[in-house]
TIVO-2410 file (N, C-alpha, C; in nm, 3 decimals):
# residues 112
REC num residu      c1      c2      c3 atome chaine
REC   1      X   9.675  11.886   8.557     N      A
REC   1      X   9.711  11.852   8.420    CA      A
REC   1      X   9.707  11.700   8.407     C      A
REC   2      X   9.631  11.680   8.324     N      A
REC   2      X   9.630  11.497   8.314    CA      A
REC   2      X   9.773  11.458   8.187     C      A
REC   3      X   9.797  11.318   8.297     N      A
REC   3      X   9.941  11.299   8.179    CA      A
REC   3      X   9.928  11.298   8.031     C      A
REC   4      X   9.813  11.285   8.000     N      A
REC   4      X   9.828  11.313   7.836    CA      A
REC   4      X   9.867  11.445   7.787     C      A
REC   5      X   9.861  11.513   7.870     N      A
REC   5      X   9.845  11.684   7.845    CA      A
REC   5      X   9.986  11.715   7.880     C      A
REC   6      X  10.048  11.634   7.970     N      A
REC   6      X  10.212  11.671   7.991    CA      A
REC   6      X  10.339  11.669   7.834     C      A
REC   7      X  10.421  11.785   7.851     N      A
REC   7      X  10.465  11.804   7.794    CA      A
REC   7      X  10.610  11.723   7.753     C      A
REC   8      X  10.633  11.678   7.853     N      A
REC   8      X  10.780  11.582   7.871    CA      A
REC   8      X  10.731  11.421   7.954     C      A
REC   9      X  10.786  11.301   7.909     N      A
REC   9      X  10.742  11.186   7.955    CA      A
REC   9      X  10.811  11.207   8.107     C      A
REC  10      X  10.769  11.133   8.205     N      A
REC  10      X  10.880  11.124   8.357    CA      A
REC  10      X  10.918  10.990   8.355     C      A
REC  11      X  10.997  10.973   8.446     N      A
REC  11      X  11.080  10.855   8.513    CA      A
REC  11      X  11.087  10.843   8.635     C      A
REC  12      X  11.099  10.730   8.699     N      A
REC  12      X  11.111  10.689   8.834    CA      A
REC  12      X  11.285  10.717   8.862     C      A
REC  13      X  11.274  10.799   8.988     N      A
REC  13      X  11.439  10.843   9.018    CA      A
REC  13      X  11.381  10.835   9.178     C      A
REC  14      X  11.515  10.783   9.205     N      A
REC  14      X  11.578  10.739   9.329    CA      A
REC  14      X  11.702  10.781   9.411     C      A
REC  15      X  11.712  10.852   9.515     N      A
REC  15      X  11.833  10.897   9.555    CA      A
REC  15      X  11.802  11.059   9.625     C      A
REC  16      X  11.907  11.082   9.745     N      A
REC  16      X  11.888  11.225   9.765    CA      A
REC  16      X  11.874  11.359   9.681     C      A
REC  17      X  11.815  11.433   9.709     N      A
REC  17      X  11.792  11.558   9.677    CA      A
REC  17      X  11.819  11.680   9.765     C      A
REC  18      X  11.932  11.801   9.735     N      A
REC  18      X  11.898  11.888   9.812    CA      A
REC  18      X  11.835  11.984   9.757     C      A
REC  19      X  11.719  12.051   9.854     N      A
REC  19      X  11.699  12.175   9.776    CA      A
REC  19      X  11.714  12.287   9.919     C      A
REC  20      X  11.723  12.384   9.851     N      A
REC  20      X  11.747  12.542   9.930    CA      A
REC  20      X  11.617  12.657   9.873     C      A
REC  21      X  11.568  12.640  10.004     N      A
REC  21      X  11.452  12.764   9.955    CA      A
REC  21      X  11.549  12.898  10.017     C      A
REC  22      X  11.562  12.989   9.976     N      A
REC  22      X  11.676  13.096  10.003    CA      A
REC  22      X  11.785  13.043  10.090     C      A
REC  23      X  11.830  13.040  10.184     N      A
REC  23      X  11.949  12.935  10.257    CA      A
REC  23      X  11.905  12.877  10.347     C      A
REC  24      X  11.795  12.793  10.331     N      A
REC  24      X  11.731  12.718  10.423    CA      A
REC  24      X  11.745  12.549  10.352     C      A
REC  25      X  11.793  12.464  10.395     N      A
REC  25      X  11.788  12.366  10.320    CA      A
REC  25      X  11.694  12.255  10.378     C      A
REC  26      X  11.655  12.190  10.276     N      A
REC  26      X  11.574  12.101  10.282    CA      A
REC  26      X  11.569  11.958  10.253     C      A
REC  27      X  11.617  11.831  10.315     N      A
REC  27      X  11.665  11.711  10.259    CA      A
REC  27      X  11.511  11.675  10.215     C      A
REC  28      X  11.532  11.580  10.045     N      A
REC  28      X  11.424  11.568  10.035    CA      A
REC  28      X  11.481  11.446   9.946     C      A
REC  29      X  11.394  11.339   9.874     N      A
REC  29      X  11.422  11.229   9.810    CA      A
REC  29      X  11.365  11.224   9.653     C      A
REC  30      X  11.426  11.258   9.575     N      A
REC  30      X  11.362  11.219   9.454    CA      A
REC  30      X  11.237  11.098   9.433     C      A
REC  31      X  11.091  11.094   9.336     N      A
REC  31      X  11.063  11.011   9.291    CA      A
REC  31      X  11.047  10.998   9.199     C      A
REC  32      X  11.008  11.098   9.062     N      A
REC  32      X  11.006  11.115   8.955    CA      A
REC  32      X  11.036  11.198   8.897     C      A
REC  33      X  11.094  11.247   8.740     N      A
REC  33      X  11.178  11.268   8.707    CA      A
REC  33      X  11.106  11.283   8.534     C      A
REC  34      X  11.086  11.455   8.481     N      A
REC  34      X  11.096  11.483   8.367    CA      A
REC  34      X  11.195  11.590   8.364     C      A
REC  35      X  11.220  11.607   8.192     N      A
REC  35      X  11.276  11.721   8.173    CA      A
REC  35      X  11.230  11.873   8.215     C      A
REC  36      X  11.094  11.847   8.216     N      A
REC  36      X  11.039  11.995   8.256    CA      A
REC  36      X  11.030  11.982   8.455     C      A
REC  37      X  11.028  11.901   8.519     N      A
REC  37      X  11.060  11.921   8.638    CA      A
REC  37      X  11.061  11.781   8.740     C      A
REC  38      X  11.053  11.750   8.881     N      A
REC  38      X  11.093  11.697   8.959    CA      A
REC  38      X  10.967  11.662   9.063     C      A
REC  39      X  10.962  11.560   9.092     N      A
REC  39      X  10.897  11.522   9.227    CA      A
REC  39      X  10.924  11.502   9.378     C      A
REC  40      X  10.955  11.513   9.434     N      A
REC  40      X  11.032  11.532   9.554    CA      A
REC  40      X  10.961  11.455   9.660     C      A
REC  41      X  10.987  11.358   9.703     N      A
REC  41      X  10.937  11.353   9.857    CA      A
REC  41      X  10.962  11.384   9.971     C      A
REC  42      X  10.923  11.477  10.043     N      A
REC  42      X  10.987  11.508  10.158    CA      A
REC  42      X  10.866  11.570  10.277     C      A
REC  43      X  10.903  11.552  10.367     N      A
REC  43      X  10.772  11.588  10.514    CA      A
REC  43      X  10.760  11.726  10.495     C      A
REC  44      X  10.873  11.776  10.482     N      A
REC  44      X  10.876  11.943  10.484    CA      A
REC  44      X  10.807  12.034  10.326     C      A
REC  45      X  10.690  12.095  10.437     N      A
REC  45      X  10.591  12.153  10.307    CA      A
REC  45      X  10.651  12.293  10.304     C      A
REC  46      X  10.641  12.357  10.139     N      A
REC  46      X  10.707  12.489  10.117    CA      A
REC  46      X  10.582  12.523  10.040     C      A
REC  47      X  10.571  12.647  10.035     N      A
REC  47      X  10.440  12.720   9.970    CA      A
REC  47      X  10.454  12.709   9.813     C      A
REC  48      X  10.330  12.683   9.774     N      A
REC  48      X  10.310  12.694   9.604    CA      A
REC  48      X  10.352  12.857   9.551     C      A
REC  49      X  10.430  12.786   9.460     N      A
REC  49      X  10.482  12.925   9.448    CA      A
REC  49      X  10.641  12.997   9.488     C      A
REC  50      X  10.673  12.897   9.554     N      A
REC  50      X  10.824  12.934   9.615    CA      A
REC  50      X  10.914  12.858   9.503     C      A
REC  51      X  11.045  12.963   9.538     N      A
REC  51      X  11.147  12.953   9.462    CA      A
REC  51      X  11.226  12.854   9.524     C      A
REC  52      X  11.284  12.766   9.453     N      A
REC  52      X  11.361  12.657   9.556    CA      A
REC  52      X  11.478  12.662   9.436     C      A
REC  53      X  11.600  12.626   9.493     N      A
REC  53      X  11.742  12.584   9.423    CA      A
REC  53      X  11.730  12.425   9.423     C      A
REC  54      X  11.732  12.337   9.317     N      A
REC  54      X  11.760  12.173   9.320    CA      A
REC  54      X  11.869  12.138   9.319     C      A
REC  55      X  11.930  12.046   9.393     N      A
REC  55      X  12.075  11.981   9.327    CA      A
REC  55      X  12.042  11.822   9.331     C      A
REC  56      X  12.103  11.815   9.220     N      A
REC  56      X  12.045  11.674   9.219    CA      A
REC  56      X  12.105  11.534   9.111     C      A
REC  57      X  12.171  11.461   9.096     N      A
REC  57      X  12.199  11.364   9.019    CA      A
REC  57      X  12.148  11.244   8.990     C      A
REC  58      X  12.185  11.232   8.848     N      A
REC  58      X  12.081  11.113   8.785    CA      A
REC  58      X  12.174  11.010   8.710     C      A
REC  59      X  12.157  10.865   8.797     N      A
REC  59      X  12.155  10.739   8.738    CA      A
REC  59      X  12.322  10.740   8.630     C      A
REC  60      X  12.429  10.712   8.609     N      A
REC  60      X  12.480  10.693   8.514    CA      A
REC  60      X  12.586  10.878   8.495     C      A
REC  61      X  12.529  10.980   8.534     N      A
REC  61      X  12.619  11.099   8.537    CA      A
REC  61      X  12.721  11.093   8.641     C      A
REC  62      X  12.820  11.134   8.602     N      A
REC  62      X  12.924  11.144   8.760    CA      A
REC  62      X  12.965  11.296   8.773     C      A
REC  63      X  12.840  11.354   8.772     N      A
REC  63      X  12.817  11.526   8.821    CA      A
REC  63      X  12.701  11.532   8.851     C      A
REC  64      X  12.690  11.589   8.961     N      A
REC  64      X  12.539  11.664   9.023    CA      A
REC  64      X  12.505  11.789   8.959     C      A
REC  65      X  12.363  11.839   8.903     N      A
REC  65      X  12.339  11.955   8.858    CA      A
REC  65      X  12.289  12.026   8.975     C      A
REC  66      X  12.221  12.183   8.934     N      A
REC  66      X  12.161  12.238   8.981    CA      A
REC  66      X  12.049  12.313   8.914     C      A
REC  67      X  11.957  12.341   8.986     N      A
REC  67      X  11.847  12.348   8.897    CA      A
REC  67      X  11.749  12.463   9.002     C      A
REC  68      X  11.704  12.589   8.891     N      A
REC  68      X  11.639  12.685   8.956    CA      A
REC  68      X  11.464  12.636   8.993     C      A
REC  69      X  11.403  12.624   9.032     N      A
REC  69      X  11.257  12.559   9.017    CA      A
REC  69      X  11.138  12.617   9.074     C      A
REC  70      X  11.020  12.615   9.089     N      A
REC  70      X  10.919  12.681   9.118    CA      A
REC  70      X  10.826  12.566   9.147     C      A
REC  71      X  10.820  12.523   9.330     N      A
REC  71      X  10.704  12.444   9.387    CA      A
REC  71      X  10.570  12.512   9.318     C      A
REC  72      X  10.504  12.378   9.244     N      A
REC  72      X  10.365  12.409   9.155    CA      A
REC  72      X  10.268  12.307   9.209     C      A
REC  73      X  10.329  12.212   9.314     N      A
REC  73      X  10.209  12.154   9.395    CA      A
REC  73      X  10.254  12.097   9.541     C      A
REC  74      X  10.200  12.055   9.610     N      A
REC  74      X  10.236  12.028   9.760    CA      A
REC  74      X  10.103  11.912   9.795     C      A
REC  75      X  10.193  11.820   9.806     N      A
REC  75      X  10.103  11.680   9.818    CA      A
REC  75      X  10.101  11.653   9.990     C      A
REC  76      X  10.053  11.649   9.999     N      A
REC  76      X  10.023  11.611  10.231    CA      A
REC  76      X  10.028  11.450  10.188     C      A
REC  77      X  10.004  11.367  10.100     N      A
REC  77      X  10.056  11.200  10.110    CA      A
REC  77      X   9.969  11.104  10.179     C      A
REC  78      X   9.950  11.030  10.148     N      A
REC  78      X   9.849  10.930  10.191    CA      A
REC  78      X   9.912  10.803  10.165     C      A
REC  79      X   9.813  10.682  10.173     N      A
REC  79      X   9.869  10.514  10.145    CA      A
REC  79      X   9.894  10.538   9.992     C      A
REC  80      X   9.866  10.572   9.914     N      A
REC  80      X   9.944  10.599   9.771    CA      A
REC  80      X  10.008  10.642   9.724     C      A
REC  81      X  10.048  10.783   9.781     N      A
REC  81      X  10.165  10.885   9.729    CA      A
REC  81      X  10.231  10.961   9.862     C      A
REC  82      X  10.358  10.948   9.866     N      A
REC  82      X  10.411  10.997   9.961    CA      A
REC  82      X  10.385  11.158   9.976     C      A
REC  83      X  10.367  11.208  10.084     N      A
REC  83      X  10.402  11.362  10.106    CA      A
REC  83      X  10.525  11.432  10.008     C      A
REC  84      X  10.525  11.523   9.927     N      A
REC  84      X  10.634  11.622   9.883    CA      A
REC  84      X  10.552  11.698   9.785     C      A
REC  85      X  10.671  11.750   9.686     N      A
REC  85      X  10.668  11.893   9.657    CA      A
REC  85      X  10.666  11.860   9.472     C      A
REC  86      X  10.629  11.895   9.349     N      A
REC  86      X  10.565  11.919   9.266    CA      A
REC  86      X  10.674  12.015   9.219     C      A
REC  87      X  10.832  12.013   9.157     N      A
REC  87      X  10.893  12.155   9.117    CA      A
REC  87      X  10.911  12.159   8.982     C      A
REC  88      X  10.877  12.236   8.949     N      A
REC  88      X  10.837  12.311   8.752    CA      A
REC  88      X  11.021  12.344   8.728     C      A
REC  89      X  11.099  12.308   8.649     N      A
REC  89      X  11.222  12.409   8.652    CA      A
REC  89      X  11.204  12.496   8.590     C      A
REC  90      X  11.263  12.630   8.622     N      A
REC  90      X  11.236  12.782   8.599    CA      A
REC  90      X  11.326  12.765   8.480     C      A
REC  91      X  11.448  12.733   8.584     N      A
REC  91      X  11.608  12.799   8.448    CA      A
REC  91      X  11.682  12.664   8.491     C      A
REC  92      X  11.721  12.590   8.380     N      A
REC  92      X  11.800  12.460   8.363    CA      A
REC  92      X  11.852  12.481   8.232     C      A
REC  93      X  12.021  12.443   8.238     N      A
REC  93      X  12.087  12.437   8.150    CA      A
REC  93      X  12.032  12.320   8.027     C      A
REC  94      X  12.052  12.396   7.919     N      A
REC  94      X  12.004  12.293   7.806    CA      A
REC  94      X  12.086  12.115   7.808     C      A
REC  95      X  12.212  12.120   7.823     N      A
REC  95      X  12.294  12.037   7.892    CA      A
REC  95      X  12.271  11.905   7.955     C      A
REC  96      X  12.164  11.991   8.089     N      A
REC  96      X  12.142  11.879   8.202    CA      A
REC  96      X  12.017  11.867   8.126     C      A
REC  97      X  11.935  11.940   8.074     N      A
REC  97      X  11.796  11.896   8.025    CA      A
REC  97      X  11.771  11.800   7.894     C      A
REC  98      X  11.889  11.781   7.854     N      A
REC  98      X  11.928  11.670   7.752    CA      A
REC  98      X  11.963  11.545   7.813     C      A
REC  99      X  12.059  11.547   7.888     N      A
REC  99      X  12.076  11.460   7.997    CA      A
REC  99      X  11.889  11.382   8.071     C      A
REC 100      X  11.879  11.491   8.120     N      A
REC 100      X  11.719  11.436   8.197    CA      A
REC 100      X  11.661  11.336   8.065     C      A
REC 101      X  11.636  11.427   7.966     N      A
REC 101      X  11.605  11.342   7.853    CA      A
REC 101      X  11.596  11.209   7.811     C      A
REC 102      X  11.713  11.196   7.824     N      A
REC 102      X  11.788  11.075   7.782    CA      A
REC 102      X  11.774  10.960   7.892     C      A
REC 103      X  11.831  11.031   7.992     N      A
REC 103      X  11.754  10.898   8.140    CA      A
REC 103      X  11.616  10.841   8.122     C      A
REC 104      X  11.536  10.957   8.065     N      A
REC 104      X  11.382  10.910   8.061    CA      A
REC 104      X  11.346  10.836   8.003     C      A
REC 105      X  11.411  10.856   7.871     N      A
REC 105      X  11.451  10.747   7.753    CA      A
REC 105      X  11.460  10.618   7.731     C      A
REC 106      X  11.579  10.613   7.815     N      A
REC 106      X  11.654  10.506   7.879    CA      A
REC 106      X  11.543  10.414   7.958     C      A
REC 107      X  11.511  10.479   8.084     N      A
REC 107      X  11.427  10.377   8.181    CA      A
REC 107      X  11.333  10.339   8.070     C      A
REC 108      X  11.248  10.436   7.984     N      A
REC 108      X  11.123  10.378   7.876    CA      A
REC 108      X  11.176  10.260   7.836     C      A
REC 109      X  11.298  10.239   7.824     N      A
REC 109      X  11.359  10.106   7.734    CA      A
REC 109      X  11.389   9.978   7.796     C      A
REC 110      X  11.338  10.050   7.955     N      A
REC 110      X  11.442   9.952   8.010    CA      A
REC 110      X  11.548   9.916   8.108     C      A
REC 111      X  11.622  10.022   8.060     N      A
REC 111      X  11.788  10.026   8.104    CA      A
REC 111      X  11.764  10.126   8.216     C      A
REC 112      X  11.868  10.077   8.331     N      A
REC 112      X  11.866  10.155   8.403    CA      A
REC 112      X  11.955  10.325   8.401     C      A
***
């Protein structure tokens, strides 16, 4: 999908991430950041297509969400883009997805 074609703008996010592919957990690092889903960097590859649980907090909230998601790409990483995972959110509270929103917003402006 070329970014013109994306449906939600992203943001640069920074900070741990856990995710759980059924009770297997996976430390992974946020890098970018829309309302419709997440970028992840992490060594550990999970199949396109897998169900992963996110938890994850953003910039300025003093609560971590959670977030149902569906790996939709798997990057192996090179000198330009780190290795990780591509997650679509399945089921996210309208809530935190206003929230995401608004961070995105925010960095567009500027502000951290």
């Amino acid at each position: 999908m070329l970014p013109e074609q994306r449906k939600y703008a992203r943001a640069p996010l920074t900070g741990p991430v856990k995710v759980f592919e059924w009770n297997k957990l996976v430390q992974a690092g946020a890098d970018q950041i829309s309302a419709g889903g997440v970028f992840l960097k992490t060594p550990t590859a999970l199949a396109e297509g897998s169900l992963v649980t996110v938890r994850l907090m953003l910039p300025g909230l003093e609560r971590a969400f959670t977030v149902l998601g569906k790996v939709v790409r798997t990057v192996r990483g090179n000198l330009l883009r780190p290795p990780g995972l591509g997650v679509w959110f399945v089921d996210i509270a309208q809530g935190d997805r206003e929230s995401i929103l608004d961070y995105v917003a925010r960095r567009a402006r500027g502000a951290s």
